[in-house]
mmCIF entry with sequence, helices, sheets and N, C-alpha, C, O atoms, coordinates in Angstrom:
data_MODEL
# 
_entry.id   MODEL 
# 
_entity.id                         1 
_entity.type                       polymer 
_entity.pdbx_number_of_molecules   1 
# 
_entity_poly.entity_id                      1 
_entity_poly.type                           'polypeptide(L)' 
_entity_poly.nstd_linkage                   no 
_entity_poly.nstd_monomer                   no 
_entity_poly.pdbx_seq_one_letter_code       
;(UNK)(UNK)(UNK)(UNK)(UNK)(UNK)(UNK)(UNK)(UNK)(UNK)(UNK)(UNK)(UNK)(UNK)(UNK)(UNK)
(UNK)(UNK)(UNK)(UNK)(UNK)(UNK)(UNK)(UNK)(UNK)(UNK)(UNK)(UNK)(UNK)(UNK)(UNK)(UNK)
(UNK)(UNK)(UNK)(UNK)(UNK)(UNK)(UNK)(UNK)(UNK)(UNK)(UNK)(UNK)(UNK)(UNK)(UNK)(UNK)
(UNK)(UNK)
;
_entity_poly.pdbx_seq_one_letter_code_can   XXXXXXXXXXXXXXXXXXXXXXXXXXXXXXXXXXXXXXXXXXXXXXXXXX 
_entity_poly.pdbx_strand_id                 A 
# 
loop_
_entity_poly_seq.entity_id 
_entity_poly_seq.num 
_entity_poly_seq.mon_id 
_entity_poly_seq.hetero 
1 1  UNK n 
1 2  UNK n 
1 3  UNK n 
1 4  UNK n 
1 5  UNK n 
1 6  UNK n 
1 7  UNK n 
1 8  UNK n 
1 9  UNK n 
1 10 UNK n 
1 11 UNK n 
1 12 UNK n 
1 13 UNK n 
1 14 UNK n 
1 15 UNK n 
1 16 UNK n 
1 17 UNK n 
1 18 UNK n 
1 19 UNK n 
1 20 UNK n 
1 21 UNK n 
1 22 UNK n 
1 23 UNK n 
1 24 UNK n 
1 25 UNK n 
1 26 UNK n 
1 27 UNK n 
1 28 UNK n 
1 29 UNK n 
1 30 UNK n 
1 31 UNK n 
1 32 UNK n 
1 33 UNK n 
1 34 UNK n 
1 35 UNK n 
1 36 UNK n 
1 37 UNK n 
1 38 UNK n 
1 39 UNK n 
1 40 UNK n 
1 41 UNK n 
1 42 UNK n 
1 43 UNK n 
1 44 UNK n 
1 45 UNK n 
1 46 UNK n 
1 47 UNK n 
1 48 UNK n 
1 49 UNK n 
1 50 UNK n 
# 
_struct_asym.id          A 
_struct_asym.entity_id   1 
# 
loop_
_struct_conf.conf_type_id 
_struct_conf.id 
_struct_conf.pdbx_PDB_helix_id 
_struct_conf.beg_label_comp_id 
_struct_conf.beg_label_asym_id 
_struct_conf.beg_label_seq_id 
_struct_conf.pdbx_beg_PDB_ins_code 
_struct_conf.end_label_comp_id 
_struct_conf.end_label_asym_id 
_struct_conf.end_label_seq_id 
_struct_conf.pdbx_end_PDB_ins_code 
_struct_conf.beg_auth_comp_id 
_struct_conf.beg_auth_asym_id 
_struct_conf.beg_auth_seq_id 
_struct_conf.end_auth_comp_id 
_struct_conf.end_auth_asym_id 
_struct_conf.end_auth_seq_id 
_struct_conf.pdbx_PDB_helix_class 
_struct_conf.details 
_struct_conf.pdbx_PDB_helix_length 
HELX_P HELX_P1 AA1 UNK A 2  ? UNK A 30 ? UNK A 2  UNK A 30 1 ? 29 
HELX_P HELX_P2 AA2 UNK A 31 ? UNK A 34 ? UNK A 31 UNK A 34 5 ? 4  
HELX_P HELX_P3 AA3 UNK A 39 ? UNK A 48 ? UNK A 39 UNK A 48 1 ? 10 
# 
_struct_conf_type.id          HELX_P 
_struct_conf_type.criteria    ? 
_struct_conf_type.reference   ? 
# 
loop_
_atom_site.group_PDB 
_atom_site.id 
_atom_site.type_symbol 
_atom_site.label_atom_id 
_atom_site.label_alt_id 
_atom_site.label_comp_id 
_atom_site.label_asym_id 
_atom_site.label_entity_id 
_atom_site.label_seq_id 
_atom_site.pdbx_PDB_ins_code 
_atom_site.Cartn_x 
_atom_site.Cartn_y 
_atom_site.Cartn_z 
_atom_site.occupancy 
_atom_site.B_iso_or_equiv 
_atom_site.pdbx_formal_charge 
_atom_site.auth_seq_id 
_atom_site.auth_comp_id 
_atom_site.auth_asym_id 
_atom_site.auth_atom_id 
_atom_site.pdbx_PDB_model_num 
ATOM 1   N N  . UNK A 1 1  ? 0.831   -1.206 0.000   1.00 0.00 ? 1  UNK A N  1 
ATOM 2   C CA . UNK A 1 1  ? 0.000   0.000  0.000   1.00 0.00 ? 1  UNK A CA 1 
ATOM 3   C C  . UNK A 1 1  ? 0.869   1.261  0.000   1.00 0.00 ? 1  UNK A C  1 
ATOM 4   O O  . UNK A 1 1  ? 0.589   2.338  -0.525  1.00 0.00 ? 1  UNK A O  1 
ATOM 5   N N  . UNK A 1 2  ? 2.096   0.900  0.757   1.00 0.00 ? 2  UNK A N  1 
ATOM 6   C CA . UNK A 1 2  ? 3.156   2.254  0.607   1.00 0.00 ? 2  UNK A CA 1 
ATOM 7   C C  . UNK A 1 2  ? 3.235   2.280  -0.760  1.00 0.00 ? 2  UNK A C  1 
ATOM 8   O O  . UNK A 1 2  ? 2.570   2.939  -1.559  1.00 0.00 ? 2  UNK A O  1 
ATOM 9   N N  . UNK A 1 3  ? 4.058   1.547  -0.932  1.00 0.00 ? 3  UNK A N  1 
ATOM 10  C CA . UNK A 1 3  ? 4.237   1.840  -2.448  1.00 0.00 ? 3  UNK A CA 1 
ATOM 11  C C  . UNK A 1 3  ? 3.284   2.272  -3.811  1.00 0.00 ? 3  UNK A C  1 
ATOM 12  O O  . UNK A 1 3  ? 3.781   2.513  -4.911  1.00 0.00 ? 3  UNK A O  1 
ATOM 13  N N  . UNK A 1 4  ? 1.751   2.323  -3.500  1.00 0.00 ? 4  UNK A N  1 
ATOM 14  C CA . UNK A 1 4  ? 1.210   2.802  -3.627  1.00 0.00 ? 4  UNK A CA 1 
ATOM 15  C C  . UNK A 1 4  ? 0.858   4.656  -3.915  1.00 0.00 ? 4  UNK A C  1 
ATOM 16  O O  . UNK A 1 4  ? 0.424   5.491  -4.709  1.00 0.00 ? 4  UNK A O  1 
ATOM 17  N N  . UNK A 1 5  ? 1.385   4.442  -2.707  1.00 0.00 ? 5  UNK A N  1 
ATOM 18  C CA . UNK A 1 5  ? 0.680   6.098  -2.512  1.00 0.00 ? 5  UNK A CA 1 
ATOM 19  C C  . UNK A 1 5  ? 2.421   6.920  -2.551  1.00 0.00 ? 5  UNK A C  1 
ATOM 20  O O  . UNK A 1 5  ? 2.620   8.095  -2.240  1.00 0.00 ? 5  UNK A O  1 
ATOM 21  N N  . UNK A 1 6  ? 3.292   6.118  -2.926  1.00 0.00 ? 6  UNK A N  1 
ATOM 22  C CA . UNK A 1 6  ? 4.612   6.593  -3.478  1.00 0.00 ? 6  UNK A CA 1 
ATOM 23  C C  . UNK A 1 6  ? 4.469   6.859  -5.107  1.00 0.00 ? 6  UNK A C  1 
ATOM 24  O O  . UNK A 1 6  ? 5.013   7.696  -5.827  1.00 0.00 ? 6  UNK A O  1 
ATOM 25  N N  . UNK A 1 7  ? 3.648   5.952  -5.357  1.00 0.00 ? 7  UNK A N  1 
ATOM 26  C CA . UNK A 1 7  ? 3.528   6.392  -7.083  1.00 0.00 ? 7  UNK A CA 1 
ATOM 27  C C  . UNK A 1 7  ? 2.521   7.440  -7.759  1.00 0.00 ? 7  UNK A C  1 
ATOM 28  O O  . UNK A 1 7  ? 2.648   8.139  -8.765  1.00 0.00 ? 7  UNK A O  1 
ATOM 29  N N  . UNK A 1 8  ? 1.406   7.285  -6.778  1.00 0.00 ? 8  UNK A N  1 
ATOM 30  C CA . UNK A 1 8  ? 0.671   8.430  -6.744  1.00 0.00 ? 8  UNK A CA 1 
ATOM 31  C C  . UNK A 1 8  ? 1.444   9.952  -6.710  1.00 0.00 ? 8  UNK A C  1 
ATOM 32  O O  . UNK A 1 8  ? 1.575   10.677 -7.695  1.00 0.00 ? 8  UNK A O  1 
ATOM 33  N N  . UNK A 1 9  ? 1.886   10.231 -5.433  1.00 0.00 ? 9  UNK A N  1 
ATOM 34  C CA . UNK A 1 9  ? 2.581   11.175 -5.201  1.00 0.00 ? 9  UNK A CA 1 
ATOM 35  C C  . UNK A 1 9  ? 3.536   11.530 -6.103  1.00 0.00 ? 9  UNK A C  1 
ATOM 36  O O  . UNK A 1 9  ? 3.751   12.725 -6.305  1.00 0.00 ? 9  UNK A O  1 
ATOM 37  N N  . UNK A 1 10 ? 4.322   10.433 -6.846  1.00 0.00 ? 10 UNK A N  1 
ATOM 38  C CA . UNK A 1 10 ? 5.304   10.487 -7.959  1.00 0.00 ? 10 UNK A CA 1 
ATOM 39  C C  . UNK A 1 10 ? 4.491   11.230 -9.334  1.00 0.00 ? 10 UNK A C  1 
ATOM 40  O O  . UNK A 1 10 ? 4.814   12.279 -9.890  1.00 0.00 ? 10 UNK A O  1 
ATOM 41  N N  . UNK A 1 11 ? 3.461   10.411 -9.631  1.00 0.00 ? 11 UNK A N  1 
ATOM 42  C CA . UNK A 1 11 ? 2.936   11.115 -10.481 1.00 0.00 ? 11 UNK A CA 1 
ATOM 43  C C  . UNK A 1 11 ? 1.871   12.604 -10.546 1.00 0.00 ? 11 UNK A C  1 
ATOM 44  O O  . UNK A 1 11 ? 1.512   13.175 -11.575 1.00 0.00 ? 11 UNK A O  1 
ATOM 45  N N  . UNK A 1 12 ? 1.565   12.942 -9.276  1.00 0.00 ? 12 UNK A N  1 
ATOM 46  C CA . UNK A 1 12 ? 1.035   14.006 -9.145  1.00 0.00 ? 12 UNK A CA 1 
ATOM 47  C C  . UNK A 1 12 ? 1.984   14.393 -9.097  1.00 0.00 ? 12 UNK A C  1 
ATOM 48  O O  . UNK A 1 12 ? 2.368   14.004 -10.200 1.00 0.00 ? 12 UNK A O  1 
ATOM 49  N N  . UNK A 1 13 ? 3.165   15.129 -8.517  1.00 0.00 ? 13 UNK A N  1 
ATOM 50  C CA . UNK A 1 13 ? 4.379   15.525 -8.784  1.00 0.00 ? 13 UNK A CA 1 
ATOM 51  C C  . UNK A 1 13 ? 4.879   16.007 -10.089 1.00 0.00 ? 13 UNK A C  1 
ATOM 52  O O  . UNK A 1 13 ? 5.079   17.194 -10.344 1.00 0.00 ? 13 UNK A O  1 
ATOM 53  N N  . UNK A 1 14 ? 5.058   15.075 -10.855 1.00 0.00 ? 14 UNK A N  1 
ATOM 54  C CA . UNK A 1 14 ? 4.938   14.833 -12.028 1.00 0.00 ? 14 UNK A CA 1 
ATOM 55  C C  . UNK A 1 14 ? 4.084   15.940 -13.043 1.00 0.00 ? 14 UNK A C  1 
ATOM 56  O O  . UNK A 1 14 ? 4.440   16.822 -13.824 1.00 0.00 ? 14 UNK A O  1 
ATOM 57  N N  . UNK A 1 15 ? 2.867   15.438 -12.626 1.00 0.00 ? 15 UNK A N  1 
ATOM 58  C CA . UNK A 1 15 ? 2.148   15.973 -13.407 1.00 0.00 ? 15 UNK A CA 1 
ATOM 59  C C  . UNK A 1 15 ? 1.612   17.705 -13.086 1.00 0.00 ? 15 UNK A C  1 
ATOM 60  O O  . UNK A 1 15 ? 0.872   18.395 -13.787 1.00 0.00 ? 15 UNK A O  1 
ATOM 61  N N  . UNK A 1 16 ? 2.319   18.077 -11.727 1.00 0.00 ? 16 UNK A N  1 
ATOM 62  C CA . UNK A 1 16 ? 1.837   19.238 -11.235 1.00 0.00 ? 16 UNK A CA 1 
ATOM 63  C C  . UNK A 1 16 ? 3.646   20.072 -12.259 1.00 0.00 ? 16 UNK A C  1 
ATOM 64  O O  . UNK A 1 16 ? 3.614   21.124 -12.897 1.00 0.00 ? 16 UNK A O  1 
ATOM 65  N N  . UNK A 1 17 ? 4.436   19.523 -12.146 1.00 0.00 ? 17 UNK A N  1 
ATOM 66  C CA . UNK A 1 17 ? 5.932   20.532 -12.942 1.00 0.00 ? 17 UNK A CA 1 
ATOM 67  C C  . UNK A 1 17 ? 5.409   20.168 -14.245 1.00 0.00 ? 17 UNK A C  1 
ATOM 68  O O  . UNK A 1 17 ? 5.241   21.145 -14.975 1.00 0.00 ? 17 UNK A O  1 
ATOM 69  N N  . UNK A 1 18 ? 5.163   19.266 -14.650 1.00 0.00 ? 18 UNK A N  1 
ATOM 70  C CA . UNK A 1 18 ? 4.785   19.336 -16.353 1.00 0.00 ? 18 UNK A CA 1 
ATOM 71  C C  . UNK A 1 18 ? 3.658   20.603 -16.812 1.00 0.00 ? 18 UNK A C  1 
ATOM 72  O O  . UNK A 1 18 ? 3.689   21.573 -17.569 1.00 0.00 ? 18 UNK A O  1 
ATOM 73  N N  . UNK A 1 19 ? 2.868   20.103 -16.070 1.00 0.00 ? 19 UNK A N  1 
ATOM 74  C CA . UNK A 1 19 ? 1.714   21.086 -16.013 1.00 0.00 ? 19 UNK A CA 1 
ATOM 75  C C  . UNK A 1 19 ? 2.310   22.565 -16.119 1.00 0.00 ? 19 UNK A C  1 
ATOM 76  O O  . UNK A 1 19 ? 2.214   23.203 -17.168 1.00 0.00 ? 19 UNK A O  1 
ATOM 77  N N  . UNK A 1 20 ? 2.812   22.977 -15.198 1.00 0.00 ? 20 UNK A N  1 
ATOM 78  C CA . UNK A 1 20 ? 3.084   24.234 -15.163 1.00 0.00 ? 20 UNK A CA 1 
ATOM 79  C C  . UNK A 1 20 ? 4.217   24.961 -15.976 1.00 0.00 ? 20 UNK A C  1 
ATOM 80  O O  . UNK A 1 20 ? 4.272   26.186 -16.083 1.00 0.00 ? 20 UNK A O  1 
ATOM 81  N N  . UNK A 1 21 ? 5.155   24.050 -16.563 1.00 0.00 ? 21 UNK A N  1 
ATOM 82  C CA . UNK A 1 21 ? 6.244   23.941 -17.999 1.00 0.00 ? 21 UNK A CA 1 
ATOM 83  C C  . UNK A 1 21 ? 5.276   24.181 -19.049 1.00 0.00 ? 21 UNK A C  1 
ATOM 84  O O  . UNK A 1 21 ? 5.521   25.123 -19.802 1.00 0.00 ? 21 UNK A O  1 
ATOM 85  N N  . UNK A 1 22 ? 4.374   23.605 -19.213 1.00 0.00 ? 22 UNK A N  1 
ATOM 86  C CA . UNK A 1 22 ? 3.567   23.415 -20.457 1.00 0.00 ? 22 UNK A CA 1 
ATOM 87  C C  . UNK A 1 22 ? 2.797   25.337 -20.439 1.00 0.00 ? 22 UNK A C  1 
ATOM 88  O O  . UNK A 1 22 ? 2.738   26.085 -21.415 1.00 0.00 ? 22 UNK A O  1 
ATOM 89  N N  . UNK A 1 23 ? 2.357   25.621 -19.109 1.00 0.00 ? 23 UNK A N  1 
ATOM 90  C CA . UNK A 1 23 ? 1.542   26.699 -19.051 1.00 0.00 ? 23 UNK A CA 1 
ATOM 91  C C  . UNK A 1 23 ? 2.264   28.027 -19.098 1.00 0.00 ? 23 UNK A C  1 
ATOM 92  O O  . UNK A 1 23 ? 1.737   29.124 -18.911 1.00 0.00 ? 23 UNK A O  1 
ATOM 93  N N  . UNK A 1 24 ? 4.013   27.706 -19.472 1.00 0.00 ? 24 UNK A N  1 
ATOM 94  C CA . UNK A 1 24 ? 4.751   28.774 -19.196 1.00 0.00 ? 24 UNK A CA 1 
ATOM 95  C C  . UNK A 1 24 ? 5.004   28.764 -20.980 1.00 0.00 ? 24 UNK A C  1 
ATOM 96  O O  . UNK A 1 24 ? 5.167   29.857 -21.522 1.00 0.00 ? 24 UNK A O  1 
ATOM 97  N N  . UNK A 1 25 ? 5.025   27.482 -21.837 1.00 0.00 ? 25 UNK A N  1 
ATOM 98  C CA . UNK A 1 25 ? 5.237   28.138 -22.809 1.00 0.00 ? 25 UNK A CA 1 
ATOM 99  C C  . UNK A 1 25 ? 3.668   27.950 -23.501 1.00 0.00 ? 25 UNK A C  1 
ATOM 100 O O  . UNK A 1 25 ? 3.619   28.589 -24.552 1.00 0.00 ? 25 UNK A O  1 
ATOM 101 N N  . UNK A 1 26 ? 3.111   27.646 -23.366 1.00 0.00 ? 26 UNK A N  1 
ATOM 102 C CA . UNK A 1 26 ? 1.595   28.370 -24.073 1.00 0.00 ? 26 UNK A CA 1 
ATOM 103 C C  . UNK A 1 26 ? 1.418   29.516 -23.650 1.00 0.00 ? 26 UNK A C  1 
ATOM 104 O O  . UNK A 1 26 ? 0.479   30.125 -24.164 1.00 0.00 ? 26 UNK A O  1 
ATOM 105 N N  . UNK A 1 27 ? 2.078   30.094 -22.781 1.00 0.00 ? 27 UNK A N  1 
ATOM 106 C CA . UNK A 1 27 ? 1.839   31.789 -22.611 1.00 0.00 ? 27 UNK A CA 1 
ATOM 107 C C  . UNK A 1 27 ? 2.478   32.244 -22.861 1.00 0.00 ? 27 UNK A C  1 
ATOM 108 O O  . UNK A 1 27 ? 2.178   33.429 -23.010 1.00 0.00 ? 27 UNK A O  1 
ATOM 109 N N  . UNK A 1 28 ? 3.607   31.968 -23.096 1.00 0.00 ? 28 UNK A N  1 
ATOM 110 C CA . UNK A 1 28 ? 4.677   32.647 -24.287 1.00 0.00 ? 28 UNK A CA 1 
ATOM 111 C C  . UNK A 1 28 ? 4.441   32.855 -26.237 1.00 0.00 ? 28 UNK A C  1 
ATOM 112 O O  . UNK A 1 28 ? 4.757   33.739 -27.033 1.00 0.00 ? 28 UNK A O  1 
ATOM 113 N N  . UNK A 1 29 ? 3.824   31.693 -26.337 1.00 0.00 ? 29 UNK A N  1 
ATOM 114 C CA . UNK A 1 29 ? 2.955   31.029 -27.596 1.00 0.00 ? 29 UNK A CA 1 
ATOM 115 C C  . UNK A 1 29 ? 1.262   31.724 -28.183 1.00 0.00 ? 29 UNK A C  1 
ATOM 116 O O  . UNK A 1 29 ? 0.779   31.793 -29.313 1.00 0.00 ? 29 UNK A O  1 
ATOM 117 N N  . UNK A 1 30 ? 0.667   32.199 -26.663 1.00 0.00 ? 30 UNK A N  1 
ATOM 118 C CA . UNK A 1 30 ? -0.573  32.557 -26.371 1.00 0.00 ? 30 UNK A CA 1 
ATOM 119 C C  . UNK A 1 30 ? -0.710  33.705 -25.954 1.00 0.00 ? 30 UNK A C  1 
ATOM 120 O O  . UNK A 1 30 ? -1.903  33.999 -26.023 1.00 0.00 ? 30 UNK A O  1 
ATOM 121 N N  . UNK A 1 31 ? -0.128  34.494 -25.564 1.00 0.00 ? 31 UNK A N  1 
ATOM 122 C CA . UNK A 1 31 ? -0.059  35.587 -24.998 1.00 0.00 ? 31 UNK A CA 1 
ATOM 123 C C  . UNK A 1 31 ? -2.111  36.211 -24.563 1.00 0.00 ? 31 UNK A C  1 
ATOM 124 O O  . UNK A 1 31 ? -2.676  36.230 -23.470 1.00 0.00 ? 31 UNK A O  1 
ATOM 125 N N  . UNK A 1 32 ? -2.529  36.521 -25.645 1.00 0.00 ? 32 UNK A N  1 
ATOM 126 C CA . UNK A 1 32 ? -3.495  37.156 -25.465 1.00 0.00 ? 32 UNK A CA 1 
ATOM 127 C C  . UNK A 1 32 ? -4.483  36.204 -24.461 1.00 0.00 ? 32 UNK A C  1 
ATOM 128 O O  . UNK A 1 32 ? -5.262  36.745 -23.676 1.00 0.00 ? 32 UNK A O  1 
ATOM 129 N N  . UNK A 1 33 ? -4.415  35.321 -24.526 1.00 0.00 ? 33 UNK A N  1 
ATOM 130 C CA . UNK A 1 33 ? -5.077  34.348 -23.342 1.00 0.00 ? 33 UNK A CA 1 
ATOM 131 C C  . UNK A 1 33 ? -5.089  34.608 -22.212 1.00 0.00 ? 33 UNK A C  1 
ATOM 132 O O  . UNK A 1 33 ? -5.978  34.411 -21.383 1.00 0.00 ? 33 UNK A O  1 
ATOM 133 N N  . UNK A 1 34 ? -3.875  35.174 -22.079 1.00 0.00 ? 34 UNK A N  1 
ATOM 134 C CA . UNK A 1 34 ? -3.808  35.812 -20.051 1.00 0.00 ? 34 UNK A CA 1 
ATOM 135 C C  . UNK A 1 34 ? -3.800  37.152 -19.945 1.00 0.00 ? 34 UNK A C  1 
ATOM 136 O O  . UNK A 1 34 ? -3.502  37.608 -18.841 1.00 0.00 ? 34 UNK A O  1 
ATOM 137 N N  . UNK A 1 35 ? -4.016  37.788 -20.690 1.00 0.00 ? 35 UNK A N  1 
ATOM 138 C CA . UNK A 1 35 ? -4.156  39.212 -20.422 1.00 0.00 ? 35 UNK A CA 1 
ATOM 139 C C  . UNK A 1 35 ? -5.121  39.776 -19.504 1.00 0.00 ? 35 UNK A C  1 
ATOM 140 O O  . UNK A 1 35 ? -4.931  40.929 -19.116 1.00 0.00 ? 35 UNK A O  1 
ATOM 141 N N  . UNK A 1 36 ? -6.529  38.874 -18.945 1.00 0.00 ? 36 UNK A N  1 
ATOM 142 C CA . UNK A 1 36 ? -7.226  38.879 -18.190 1.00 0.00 ? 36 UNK A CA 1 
ATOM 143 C C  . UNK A 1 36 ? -7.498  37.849 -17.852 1.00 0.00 ? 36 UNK A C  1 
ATOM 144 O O  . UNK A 1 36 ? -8.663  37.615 -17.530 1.00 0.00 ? 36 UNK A O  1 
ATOM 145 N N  . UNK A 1 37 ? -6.618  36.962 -17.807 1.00 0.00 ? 37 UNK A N  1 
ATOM 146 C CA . UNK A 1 37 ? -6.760  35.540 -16.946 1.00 0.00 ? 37 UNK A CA 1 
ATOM 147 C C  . UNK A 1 37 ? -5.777  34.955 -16.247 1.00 0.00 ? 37 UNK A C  1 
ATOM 148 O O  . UNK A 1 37 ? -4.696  34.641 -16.746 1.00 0.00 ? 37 UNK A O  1 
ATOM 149 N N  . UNK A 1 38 ? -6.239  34.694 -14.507 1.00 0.00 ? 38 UNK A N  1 
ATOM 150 C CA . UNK A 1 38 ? -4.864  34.335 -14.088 1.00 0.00 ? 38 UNK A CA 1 
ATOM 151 C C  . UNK A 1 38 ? -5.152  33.054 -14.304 1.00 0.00 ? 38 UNK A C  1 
ATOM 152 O O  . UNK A 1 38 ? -6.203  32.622 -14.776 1.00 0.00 ? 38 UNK A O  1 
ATOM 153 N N  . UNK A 1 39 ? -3.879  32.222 -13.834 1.00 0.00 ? 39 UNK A N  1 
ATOM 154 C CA . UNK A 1 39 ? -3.911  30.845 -13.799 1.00 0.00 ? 39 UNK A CA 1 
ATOM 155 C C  . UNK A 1 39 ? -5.074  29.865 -13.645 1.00 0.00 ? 39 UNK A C  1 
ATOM 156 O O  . UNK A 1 39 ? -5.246  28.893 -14.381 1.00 0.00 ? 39 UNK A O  1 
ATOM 157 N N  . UNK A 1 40 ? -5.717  30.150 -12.802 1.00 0.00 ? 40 UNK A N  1 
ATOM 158 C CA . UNK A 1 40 ? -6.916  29.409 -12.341 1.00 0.00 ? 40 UNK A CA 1 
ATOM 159 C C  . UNK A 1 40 ? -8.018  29.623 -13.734 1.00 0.00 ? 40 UNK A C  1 
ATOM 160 O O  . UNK A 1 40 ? -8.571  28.727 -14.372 1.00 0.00 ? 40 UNK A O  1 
ATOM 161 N N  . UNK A 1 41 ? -8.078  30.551 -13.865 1.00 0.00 ? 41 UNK A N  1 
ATOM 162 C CA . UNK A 1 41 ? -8.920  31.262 -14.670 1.00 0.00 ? 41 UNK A CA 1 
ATOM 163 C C  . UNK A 1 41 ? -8.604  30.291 -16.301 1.00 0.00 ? 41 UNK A C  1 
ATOM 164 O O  . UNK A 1 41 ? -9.456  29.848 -17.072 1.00 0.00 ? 41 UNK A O  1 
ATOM 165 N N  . UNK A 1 42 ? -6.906  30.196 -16.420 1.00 0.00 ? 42 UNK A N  1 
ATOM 166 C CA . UNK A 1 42 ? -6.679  29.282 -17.855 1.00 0.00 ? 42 UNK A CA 1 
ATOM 167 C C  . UNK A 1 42 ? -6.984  28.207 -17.430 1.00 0.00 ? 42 UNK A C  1 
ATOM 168 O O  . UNK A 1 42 ? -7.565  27.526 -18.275 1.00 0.00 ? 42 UNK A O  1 
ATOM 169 N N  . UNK A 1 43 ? -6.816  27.617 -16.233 1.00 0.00 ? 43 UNK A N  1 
ATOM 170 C CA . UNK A 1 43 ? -6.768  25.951 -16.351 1.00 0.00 ? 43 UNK A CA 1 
ATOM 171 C C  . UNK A 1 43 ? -8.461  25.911 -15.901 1.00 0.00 ? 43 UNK A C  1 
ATOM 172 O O  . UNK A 1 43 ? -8.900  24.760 -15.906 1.00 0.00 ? 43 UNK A O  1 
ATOM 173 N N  . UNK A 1 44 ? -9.190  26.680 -15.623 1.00 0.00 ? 44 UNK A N  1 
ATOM 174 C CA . UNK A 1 44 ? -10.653 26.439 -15.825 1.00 0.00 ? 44 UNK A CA 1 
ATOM 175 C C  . UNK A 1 44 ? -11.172 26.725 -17.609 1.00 0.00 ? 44 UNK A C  1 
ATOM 176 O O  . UNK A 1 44 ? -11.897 25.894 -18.156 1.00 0.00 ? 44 UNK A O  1 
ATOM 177 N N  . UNK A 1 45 ? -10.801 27.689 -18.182 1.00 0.00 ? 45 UNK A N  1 
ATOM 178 C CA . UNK A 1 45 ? -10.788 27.880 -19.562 1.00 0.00 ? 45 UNK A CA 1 
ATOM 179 C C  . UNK A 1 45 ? -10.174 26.484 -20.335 1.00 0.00 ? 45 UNK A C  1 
ATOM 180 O O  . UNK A 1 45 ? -10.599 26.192 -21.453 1.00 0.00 ? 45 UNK A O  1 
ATOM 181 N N  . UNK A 1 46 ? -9.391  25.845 -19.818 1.00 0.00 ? 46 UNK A N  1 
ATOM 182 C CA . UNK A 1 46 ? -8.490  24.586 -21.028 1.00 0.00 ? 46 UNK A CA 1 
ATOM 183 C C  . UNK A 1 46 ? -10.137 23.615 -20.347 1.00 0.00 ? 46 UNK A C  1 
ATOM 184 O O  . UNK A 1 46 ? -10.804 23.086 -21.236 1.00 0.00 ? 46 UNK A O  1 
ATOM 185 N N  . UNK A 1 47 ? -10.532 23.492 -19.238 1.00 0.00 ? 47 UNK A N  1 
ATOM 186 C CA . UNK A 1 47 ? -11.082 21.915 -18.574 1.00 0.00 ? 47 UNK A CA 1 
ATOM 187 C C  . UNK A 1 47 ? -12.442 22.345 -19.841 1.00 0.00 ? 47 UNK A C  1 
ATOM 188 O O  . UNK A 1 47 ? -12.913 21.518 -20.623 1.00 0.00 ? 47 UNK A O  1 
ATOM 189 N N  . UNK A 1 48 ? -12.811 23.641 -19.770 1.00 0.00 ? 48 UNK A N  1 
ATOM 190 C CA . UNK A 1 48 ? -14.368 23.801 -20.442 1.00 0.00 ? 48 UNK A CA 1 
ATOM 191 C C  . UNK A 1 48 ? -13.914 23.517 -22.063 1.00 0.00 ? 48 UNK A C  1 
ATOM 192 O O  . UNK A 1 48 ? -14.871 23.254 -22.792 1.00 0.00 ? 48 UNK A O  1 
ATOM 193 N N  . UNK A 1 49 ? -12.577 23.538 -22.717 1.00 0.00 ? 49 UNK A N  1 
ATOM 194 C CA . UNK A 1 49 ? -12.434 23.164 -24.063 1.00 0.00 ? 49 UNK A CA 1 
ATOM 195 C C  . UNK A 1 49 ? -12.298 21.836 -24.119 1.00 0.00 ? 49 UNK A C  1 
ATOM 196 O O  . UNK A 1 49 ? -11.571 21.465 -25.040 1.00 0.00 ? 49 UNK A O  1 
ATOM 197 N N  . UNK A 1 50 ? -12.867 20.773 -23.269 1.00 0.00 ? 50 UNK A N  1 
ATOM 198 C CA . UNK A 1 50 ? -12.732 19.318 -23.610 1.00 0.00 ? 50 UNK A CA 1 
ATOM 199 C C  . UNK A 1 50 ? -14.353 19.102 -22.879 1.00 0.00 ? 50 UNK A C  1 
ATOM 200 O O  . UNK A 1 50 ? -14.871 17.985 -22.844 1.00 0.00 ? 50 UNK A O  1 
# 
């Protein structure tokens, strides 16, 4: 069960620095997207485009 919740953690980890790599160059790429949107605001904007 440890090992478990070691891989979890590994991959939320994971997926929380990817995540935020990815959101540094789509806003470099995107610019006009955040001009009135903070973070929360894009990653609620990306969940409503799927």
């Amino acid at each position: 069960m440890i090992w478990l919740t070691l891989l979890l953690t590994v991959i939320i980890t994971t997926a929380i620095v990817y995540g935020a790599g990815w959101i540094r160059r789509h806003r470099e790429t995107h610019p006009e997207l955040y001009k009135n949107r903070g973070v929360i605001g894009f990653i609620v904007w990306l969940i409503l485009q799927y």
